[in-house]
C-alpha positions as CSV (number, residue, x, y, z in Angstrom):
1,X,0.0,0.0,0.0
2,X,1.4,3.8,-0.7
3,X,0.8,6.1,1.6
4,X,-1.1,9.0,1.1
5,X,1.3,11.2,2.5
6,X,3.3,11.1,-0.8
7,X,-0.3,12.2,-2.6
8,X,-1.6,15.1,-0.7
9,X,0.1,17.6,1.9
10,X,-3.6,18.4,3.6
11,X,-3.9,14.8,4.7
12,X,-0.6,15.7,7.1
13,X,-2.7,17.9,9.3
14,X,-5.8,15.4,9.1
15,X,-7.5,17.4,6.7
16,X,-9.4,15.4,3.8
17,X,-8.2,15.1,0.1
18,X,-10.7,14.7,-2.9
19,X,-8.0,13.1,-5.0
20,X,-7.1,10.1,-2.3
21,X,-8.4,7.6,-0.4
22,X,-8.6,7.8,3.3
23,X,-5.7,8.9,4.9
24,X,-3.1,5.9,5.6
25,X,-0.9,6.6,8.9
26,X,3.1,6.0,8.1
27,X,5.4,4.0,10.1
28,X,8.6,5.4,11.3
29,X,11.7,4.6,12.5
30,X,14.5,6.6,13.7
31,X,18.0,5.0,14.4
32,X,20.3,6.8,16.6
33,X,23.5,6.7,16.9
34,X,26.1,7.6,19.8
35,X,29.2,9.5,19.5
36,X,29.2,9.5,15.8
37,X,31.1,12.0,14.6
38,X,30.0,14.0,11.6
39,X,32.7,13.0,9.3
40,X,32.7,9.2,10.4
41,X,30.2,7.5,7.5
42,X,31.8,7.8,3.8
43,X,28.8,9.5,2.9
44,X,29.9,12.6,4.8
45,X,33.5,12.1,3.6
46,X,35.5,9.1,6.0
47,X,38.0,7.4,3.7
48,X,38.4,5.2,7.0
49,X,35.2,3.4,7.6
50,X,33.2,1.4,5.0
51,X,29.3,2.0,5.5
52,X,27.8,0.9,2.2
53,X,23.7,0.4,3.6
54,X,24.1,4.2,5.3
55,X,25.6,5.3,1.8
56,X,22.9,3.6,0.4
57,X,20.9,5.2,2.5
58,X,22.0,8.8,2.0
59,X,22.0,8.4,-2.1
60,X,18.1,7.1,-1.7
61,X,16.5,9.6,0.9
62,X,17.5,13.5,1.7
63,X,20.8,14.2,3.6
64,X,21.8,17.0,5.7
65,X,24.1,19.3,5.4
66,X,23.7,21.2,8.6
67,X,21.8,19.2,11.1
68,X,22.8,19.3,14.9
69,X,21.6,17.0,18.3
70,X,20.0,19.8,21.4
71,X,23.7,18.9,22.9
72,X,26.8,18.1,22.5
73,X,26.8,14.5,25.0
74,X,24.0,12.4,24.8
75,X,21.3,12.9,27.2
76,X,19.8,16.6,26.1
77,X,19.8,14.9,22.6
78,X,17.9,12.0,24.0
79,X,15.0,14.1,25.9
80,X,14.6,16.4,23.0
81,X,14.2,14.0,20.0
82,X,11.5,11.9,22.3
83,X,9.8,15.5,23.6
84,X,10.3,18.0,21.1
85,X,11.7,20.5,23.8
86,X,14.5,22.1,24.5
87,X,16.3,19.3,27.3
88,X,16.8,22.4,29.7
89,X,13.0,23.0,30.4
90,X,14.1,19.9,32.6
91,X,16.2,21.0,34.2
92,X,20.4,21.7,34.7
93,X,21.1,17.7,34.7
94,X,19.5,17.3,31.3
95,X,22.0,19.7,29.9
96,X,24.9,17.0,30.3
97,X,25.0,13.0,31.0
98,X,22.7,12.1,33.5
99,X,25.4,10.3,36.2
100,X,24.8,6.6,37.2
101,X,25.8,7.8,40.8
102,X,24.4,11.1,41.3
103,X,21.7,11.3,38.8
104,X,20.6,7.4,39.7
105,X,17.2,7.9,40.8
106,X,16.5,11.0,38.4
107,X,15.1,10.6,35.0
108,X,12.9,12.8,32.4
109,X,10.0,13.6,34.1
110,X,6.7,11.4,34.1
111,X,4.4,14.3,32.7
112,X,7.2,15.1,29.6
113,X,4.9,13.7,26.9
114,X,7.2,11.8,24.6
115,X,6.5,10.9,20.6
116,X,5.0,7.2,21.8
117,X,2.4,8.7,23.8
118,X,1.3,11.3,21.5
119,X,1.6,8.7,18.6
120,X,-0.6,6.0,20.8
121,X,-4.3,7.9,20.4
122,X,-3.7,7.7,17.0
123,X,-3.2,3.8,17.2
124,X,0.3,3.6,16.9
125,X,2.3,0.8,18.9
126,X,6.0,1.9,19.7
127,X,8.9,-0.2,20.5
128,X,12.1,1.3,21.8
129,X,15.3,-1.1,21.5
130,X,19.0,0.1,22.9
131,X,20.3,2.8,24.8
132,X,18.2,4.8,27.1
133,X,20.1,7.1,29.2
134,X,16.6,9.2,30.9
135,X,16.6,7.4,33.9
136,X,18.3,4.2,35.7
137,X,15.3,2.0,36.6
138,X,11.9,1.8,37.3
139,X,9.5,4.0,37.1
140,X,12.3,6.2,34.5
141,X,12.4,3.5,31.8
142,X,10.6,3.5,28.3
143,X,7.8,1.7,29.5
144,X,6.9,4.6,31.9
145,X,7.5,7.3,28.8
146,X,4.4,5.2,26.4
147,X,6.4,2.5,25.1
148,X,5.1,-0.3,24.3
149,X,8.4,-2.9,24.5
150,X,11.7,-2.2,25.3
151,X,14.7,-3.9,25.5
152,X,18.1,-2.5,25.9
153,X,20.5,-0.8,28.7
154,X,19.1,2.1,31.2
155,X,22.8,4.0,31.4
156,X,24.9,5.7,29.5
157,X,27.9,3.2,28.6
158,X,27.2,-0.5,29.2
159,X,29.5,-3.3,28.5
160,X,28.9,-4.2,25.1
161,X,29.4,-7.9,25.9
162,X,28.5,-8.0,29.4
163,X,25.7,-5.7,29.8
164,X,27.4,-4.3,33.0
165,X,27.6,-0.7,33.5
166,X,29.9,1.9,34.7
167,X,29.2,1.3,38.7
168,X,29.4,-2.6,38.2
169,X,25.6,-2.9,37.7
170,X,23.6,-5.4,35.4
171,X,21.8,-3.3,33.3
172,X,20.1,-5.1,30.3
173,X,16.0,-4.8,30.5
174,X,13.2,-6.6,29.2
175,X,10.6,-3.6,30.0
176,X,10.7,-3.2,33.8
177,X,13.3,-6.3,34.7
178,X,17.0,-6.6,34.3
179,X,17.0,-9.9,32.0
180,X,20.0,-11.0,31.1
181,X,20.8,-11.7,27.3
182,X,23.7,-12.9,25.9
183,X,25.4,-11.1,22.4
184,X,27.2,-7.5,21.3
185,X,24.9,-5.0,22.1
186,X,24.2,-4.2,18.3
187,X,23.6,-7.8,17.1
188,X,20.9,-7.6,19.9
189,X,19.5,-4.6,19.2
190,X,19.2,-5.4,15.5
191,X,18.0,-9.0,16.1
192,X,15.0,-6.7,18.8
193,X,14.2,-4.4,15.7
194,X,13.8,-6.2,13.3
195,X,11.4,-8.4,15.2
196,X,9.5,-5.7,15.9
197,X,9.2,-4.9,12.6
198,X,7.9,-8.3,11.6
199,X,5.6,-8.7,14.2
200,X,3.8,-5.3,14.4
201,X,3.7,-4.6,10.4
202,X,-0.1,-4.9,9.9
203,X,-0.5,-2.0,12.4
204,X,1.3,1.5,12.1
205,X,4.2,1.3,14.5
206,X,7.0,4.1,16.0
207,X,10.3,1.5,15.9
208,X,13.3,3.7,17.9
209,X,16.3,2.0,17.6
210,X,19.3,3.2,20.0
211,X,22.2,2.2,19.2
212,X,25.2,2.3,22.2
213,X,28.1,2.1,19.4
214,X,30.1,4.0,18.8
215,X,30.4,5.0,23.0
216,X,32.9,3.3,24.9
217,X,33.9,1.0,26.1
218,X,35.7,0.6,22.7
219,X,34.6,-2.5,21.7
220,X,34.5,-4.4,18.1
221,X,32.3,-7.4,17.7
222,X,35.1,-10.0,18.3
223,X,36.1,-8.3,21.6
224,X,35.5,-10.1,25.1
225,X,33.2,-8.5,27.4
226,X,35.7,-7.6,30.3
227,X,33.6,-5.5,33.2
228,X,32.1,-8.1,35.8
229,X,29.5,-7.2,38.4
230,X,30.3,-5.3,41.4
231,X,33.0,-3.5,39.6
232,X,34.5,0.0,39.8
233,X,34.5,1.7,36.1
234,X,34.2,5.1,37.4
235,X,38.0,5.5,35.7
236,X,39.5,5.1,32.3
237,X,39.1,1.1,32.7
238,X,35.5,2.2,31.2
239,X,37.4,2.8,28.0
240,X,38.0,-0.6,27.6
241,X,40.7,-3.3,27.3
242,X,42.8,-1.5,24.9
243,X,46.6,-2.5,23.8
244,X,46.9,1.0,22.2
245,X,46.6,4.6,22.5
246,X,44.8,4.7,18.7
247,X,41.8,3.3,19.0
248,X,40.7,3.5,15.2
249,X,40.6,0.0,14.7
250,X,37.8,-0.8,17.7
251,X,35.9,2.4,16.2
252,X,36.5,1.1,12.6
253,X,34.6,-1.9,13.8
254,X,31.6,-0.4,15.7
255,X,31.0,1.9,13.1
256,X,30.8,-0.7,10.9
257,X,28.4,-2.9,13.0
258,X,25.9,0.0,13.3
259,X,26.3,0.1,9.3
260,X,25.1,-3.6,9.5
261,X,22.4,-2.5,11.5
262,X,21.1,0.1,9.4
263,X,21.3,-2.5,6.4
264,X,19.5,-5.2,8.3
265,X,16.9,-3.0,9.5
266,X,16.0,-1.7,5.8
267,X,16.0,-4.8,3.8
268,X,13.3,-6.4,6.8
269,X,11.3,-3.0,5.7
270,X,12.0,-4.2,2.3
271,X,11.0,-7.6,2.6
272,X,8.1,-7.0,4.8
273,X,6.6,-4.6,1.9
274,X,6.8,-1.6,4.0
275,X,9.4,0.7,2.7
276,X,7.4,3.1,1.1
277,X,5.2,3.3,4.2
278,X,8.1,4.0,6.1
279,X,9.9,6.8,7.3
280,X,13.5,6.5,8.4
281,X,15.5,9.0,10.4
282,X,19.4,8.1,11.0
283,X,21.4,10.5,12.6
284,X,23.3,10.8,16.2
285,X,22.9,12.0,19.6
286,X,25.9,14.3,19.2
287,X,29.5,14.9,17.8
288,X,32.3,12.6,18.1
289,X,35.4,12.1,20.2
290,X,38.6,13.3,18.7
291,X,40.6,12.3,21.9
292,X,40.2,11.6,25.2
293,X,42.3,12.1,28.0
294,X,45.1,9.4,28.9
295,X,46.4,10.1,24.9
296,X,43.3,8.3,23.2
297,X,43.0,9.8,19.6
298,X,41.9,8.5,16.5
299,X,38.6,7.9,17.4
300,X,36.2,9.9,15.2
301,X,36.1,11.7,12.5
302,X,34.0,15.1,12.5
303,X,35.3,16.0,9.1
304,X,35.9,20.5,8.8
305,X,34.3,21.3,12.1
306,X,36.3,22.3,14.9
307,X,35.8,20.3,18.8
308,X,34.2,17.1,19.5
309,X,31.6,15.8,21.6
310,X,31.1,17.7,25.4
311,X,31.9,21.5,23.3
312,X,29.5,23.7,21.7
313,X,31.6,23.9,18.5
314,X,30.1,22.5,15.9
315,X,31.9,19.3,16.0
316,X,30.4,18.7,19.3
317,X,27.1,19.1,17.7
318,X,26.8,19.2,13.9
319,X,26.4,15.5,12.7
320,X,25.4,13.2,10.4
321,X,21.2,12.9,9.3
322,X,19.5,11.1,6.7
323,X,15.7,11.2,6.2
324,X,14.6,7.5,3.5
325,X,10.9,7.1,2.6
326,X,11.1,5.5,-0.9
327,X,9.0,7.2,-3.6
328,X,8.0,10.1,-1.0
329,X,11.2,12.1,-0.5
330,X,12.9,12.7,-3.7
331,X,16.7,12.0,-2.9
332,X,18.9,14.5,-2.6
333,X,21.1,17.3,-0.3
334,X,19.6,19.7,2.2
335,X,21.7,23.0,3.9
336,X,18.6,24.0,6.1
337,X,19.5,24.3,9.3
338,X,17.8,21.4,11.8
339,X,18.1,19.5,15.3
340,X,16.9,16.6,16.7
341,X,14.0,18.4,18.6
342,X,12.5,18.8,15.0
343,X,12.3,14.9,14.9
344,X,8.7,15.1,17.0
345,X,7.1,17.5,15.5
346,X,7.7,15.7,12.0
347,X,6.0,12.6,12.9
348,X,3.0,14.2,14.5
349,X,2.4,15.9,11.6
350,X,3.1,13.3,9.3
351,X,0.7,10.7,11.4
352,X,-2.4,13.4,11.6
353,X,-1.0,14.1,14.9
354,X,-1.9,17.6,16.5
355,X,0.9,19.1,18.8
356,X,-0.1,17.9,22.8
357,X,1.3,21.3,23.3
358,X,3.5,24.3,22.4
359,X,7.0,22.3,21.0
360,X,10.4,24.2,20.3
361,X,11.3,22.3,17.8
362,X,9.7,22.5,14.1
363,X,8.3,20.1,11.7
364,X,10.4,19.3,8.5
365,X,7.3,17.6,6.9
366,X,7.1,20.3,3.9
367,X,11.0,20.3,3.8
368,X,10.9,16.2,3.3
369,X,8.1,15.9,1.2
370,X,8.1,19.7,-0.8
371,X,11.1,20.7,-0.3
372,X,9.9,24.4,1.2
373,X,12.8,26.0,2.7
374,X,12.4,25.9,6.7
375,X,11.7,29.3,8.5
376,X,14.6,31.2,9.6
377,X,15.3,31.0,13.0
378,X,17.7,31.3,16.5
379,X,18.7,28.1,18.5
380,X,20.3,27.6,21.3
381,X,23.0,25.1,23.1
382,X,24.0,24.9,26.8
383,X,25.9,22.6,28.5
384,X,27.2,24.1,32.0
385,X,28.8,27.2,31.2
386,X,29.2,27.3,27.3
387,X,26.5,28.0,25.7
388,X,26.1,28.6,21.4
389,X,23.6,30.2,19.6
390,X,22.7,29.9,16.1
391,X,21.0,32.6,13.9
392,X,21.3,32.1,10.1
393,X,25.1,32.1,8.9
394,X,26.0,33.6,12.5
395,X,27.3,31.4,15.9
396,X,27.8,32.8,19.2
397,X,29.7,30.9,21.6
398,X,30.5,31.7,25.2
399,X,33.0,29.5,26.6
400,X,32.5,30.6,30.9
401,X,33.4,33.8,31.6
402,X,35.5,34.3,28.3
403,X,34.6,36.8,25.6
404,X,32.1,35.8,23.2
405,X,33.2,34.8,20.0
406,X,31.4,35.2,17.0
407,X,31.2,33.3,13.6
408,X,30.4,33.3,9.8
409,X,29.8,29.5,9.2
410,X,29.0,30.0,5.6
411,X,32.7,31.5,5.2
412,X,34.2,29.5,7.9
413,X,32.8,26.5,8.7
414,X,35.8,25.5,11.2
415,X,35.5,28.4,13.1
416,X,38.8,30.0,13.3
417,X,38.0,33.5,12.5
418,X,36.7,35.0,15.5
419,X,34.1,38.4,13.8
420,X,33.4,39.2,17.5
421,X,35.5,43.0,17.1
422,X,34.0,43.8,13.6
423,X,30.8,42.9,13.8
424,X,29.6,44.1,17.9
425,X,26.7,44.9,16.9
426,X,25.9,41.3,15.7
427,X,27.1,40.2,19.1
428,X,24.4,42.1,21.1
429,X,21.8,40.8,19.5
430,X,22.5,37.2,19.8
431,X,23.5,38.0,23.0
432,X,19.8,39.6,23.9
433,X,18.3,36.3,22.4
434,X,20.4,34.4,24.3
435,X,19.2,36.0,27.4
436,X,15.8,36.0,26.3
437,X,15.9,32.3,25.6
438,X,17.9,31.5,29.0
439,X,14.8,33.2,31.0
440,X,12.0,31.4,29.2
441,X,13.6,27.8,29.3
442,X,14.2,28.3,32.9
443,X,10.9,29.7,34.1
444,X,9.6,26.0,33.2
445,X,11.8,24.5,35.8
């Protein structure tokens, strides 16, 4: 069956259509990443790693230029791609990795309505597969946030073998209880998905698929789960067991198991008939490590852009997105600017879905299927005391109590001309924003 969405625009916002058939709800799917830096799939120029299905992917669907996660570590990005909201309406511990030890009992907050429960009056059944990192346990796990199934770790940076995380904790759940399961956490999560897809395709299903690679620990398919329970990770053991200081080879390896993934996960859409129902979002919850302290390097890529994950540059939060619906968005390169908290809006609109409330981020559903230039707008990163903003060609950043530095990204995309002297005037006004958006975001807490 072909959706109607590829037909008629109107039947986005529920509206009727003389020229089609009742309105038929799309399935979606969107596969995150972690730590996946913006240069690290050959699509967006690695000569390093082979990732033919994401290649694939990008040469079939719409691929952009100038995307960006709500932060540069993976939490924030987490709670706004499932909320639609800027992560710091939640709160200062959303604006960085919630801790396993001081954040343990804290997760996103049980009236946050997420995409599954704004999908679910509408008849959709969600399933949620991987990394979670919004809470450690019960009652912070998907299954408290509308999904239906999950299966997958609660922290940030489990064993990929073991399943144990950084404090020495089981933590591989089957809903509400730590089940143990043996496998690399991306075989798993692929073998979940798929599943999924196969068991709920005659009903219109929300499939997010969180993957833990490329995170650390550092560890390739063929690598022995090493971290045992009741352990102490809390150092740069969590790295791994590594015999060198470049780490490209591990990285090499997990970024080519979430290539597998991606592959896997497309020819089951394939073979179930669904891939032109089917909307597909790939992208990551933030920028990749360059290096990491001990003398790590060579672990991602981020192509142009200067930083890495944990910094407001843009390597710490431009990366990688591809949008695939076969025969409903015509293939090809995008330089708007969007973020992850766009990802919401987009499938309520696309399912007939109205908006449970005011969302910060913005639908791409005329971009994807008209390609109508978004709005222009300003938008924002914090993470403790840097903070970015974005406003057309122009980027603030404020590292602490430094002075602001301003940028032309069009002109210099690795931001290393500081405008801040020539242009002051440019400065104030993002600056005012800023303030403006800092008051508003925080009022909600």
């Amino acid at each position: 069956m072909k959706s109607c969405v590829s037909v008629c625009v109107a039947l986005l916002a529920g509206f009727g259509c003389s020229s089609a058939p009742e309105h038929v709800k799309p399935n979606f799917v969107v596969i995150l990443a972690d730590d996946l830096g913006y240069g690290d799939i050959a699509a967006y120029g690695s000569v390093r790693n082979a990732t033919p299905h994401l290649d694939r992917m990008a040469s079939e669907g719409l691929r952009f230029s100038d995307f960006h996660s709500n932060g540069p570590m993976c939490t924030p990005t987490r709670a706004a791609l499932l909320t639609g909201l800027y992560p710091q309406r939640f709160g200062q511990q959303f604006e960085s990795a919630l801790s396993g030890i001081e954040d343990y009992d804290i997760g996103l907050p049980l009236d946050a309505v997420t995409i599954p429960e704004a999908l679910a009056d509408a008849g959709y059944v969600s399933g949620m597969y991987g990394k979670w990192h919004l809470g450690y346990h019960p009652p912070n796990m998907p299954v408290d946030q509308g999904f239906d199934e999950f299966r997958g770790l609660a922290s940030g940076d489990g064993d990929h073998h073991s399943h144990i995380d950084r404090s020495g904790r089981p933590d591989w759940w089957l809903n509400q209880e730590l089940v143990p399961e043996e496998g690399y956490g991306v075989e798993l999560i692929t073998q979940h998905s798929t599943d999924f897809i196969k068991r709920r395709r005659d009903e219109p299903f929300f499939l997010y698929v969180a993957h833990l690679a490329i995170h650390f620990p550092w560890q390739g398919p063929d690598d022995r789960g090493y971290r045992v329970e009741g352990g102490n990770y809390h150092n740069l053991s969590k790295l791994g067991e590594l015999d060198s200081l470049d780490v490209s080879s591990q990285v090499n390896k997990m970024v080519e198991a979430v290539d597998g993934s991606v592959g896997s996960i497309l020819e089951t859409l394939r073979e179930q008939g669904l891939e032109e129902d089917t909307l597909v979002i790939f992208t990551s919850d933030n920028g990749g490590y360059l290096t990491y302290q001990g003398g790590y390097h060579n672990i991602s890529e981020n192509g142009p852009l200067r930083g890495q994950k944990t910094e407001v540059y843009e390597g710490g939060q431009r990366v990688p997105a591809v949008a695939w619906w076969p025969g409903t968005i015509a293939p090809g390169i995008s330089h708007d600017v969007a973020a992850t908290f766009d990802i919401m809006p987009t499938l309520l609109e696309l399912a007939g879905v109205a908006s449970p409330h005011a969302l910060d981020g913005t639908s791409l559903a005329s971009l994807l299927l008209d390609q109508e230039p978004l709005a222009s707008r300003t938008l924002f990163w914090r993470i403790r005391s840097e903070t970015a903003v974005r406003k057309g060609k122009w980027k603030l950043v404020q590292i602490g109590n430094n002075r602001p530095e301003l940028y032309d990204l069009e002109e210099d995309l690795g931001e290393s001309q500081d405008l801040s002297d020539v242009r002051p005037d440019t400065v104030q006004a993002l600056e005012q924003e800023l303030s403006a958006w800092t008051e508003a975001v925080q009022a909600e807490r």
